[in-house]
C-alpha angles and dihedrals in degrees: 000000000000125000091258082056090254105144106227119233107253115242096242109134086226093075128078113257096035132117106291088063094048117104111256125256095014108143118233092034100161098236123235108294089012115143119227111239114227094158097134114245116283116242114298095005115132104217101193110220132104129343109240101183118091118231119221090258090054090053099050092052092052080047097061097038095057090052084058108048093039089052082043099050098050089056098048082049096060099046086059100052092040098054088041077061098056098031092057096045102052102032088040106074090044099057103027100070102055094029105032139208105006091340101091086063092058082046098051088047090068126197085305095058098033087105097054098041092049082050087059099040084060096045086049092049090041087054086053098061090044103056089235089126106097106161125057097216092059088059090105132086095244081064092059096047126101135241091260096050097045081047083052099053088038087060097034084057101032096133082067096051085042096088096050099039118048088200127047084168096063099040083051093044092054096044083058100058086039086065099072093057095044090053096049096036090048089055088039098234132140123310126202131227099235092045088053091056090041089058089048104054085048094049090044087045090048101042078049100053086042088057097241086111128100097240129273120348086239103053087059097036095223121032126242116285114224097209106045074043088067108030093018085130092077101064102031109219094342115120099164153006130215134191096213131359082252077070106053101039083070084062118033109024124204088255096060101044090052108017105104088022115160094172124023118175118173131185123185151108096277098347079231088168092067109028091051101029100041112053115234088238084060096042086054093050099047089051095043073052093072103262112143106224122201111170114182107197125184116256112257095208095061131105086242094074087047088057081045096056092046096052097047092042094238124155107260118271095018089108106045085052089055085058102042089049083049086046094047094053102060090039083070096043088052092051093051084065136114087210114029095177090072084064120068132183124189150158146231133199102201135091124285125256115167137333126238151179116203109189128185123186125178086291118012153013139242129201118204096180130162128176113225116254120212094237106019113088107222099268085059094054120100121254135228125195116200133184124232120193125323116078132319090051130118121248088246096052083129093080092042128126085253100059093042091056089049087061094050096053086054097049087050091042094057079058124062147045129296112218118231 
């Protein structure tokens, strides 16, 4: 008996693990009858054998696995309760009434699924013994059934979820690419980063085809995040951090921070991130569309763009020009409008403190905002992305960086100039 009260196996040839099953000619084979030694090294003595320590690469890499796998697994959490859900609603009042309690899901398994539904009646029964039942409502056998089997009863019945789902293709076609994560999150081995993307544009495609969605990608501008839709309340209204606004434009393009806009409102020095990044035919249409534009430019005759100038090193006057010709720009786009008064330009005289876009669309908002640094042009300057109403946000978004940016615009915005 060792030390950690594991019983050694005896050297008798007779036993499995002895010599006879030890490769020949390995040094250090124990002989037969031989006792294992597990006595710990003395004091200054070097045992060779495994390294247990973890080095900080190590550590980083179990780092990064366990992100994955967590943001993976709570999407993979909420597709199976989401399709339990509808699994249960629509096959429900077909087979209860004739079969009764659980046993309408052992009936809508049919002969092929018997063997996976009997699985799940034991581990439920098992559970029950256990006391690993907490929850009352997961006391029935649908509960204790995978992904794949609520995705089997969902095909073997499709004429009953028809009528609720226009297309059977696209919700198989997620759970497919949904397989291969389950499958690695559930053994705990290495996910990839592009498997993990993969999986969430599928969750976000199916919870969206489920109706459990808010609506098209592009009518929010960014889908919800599970996860800052969880634990949202950590980080305010921050969904996410950049380094540079080269950063952020992979991912999150012009198009998609504006695109579906019905109220834009931009502060800045130049607003370089609209005028060169969003075309003045797109601008038009968004705002024909109905947006409601309000950019607020500094004014490149203050003292404030000379400052500028200074701090960055530029030649004087390089960067006043860069804001007229800015200026300029959306000036034309106003005056290709129907209806100039949805589009207004002004400016401010002091000094600069931060740029930011504050975009609304029909259910929710989105913040692009970056603080001006001494020596980093704009384009240098980290970015924060903060979400405004609609889903996804905290109860106390109130007192979010997003709100507290959209005061600030205002109280700029009472402020300044229009441009004529």
């Amino acid at each position: 008996m060792s030390s950690g009260g594991l019983e050694l196996p005896p050297g008798d040839s007779g036993h499995e693990g002895g010599p006879a099953d030890a490769p020949g000619g390995v040094p250090g084979t124990a002989a037969a009858g031989a006792a294992v030694s597990l006595a710990p090294p003395a004091a200054g003595e070097v045992r060779a054998g495994a390294e247990l320590e973890w080095s900080t690469e190590a550590w980083s890499e179990v780092r990064t696995r366990a992100q994955r796998a967590g943001r993976a697994y709570i999407w993979l959490n909420l597709i199976e309760q989401r399709l339990r859900s509808v699994v249960g609603a629509v096959l429900r009042p077909v087979y209860e009434p004739v079969h009764g309690g659980d046993d309408w899901v052992v009936a809508a398994a049919g002969p092929a699924g018997q063997e996976w539904v009997q699985r799940a009646v034991a581990v439920r029964e098992v559970s029950r013994r256990k006391g690993y039942l907490l929850d009352p409502a997961d006391d029935n056998v649908l509960s204790f059934l995978t992904l794949p089997q609520l995705r089997e009863l969902m095909v073997q019945h499709w004429p009953c979820f028809e009528p609720y789902f226009d297309d059977r293709r696209e919700i198989e076609l997620a759970l497919d690419e949904l397989e291969v994560t389950r499958n690695v999150v559930s053994r705990n081995r290495a996910l990839s980063r592009a498997v993990l993307e993969q999986a969430e544009r599928a969750s976000a495609r199916l919870l969206e085809v489920l109706g459990a969605g808010s609506g098209s990608p592009s009518a929010d501008r960014l889908p919800i995040d599970a996860v800052e839709d969880l634990v949202g309340d950590r980080y305010a209204d921050v969904i996410s951090v950049h380094p540079d606004r080269v950063r952020l434009q992979r991912q999150l393009p012009a198009e998609d921070l504006f695109g579906g806009a019905r109220r834009l409102d931009a502060i800045g020095i130049g607003l370089n991130l609209l005028v060169q990044n969003f075309s003045g035919r797109r601008l038009v249409r968004l705002t024909e569309a109905g947006c409601r534009v309000r950019l607020l430019f500094l004014n490149p005759a203050s003292s404030a763009v000379k400052r500028r100038e200074r701090e960055l090193g530029l030649r004087k006057g390089e960067l006043s020009r860069s804001v007229e010709m800015n200026i300029l720009h959306v000036r034309r786009v106003r005056a290709g409008l129907k209806d100039p008064s949805r589009f207004d330009i002004h400016v401010f005289d002091e000094t600069p403190r931060f740029t930011a876009y504050l975009v609304e669309g029909q259910s929710s908002g989105i913040a692009v905002v970056q603080s001006y640094l001494r020596r980093a042009r704009g384009m240098e300057a980290p970015v924060l992305v903060l979400r405004g109403g609609g889903r996804g946000v905290p109860k106390d978004a109130d007192h979010g960086l997003f709100q507290t940016y959209r005061e600030e615009f205002e109280s700029v915005w009472e402020d300044s100039r229009p441009v004529s």
